[in-house]
N, C-alpha and C positions, 0 to 999 in steps of 0.2 A: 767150569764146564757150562754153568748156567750163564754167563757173562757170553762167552763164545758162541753161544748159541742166539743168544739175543742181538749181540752185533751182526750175527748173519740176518736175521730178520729186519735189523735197521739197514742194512747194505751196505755195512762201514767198508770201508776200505784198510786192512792191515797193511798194507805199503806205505799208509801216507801215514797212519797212526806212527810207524816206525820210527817216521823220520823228526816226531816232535819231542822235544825234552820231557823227560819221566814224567814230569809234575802237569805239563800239558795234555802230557799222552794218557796217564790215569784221569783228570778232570773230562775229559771227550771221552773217553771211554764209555765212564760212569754213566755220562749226558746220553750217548750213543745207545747204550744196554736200554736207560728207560724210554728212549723212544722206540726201540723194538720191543719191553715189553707190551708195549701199547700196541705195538700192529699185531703183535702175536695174540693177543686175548682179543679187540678187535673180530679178527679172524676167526680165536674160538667162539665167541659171540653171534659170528653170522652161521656158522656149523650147528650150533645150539638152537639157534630159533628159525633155522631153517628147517629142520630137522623135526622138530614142535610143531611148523608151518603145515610140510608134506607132509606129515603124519598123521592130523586130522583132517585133511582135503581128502588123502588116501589112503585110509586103513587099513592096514595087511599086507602092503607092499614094504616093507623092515628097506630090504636091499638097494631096493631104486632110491626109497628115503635116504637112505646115509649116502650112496653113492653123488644121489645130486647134491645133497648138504656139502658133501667134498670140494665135490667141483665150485658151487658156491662159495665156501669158504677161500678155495685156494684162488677164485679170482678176487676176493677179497683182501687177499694175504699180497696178490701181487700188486692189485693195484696198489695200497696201501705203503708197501716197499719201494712202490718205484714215485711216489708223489713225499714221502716221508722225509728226505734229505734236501727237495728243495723249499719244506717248509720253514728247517731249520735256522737259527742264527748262530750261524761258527762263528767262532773265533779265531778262525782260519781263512779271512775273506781273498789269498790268492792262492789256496788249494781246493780243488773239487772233489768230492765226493764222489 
């Protein structure tokens, strides 16, 4: 479940995973999970200290705090997803991501 979850955040592609032999397809996999755990903590990262941020600028406002921590985080989480795979070095240099 947690593995699942983590190749959504890296951006994997399950179509191309499919198509590589078991032993390739676990080894990317694995690779794949730890670069998304990293954009997903990242992300909770910038939710956290934004959050800490707007909180002592503006004291009392709880809702607009987490709301913009959100939004801050989730353009964090995207940008990070969508720059994540071409930092990568596959091992799959004629399929894309």
């Amino acid at each position: 479940m947690g593995r699942i979850f983590f190749l959504f955040c890296a951006g994997a592609n399950n179509n191309i995973l499919d198509q590589l032999s078991p032993q390739l397809k676990e080894s990317e996999s694995i690779r794949l999970a730890g670069t998304g755990a990293v954009i997903f903590i990242t992300a909770l990262f910038a939710f956290v200290s934004s959050c800490y941020a707007l909180s002592t600028v503006f004291p009392g406002e709880e809702t607009k705090t987490y709301l913009a921590s959100f939004l801050w985080a989730a353009f964090i989480f995207s940008i990070d997803r969508c720059s994540g795979p071409l930092c990568q070095d596959s091992l799959l240099p004629n399929l894309r991501w």
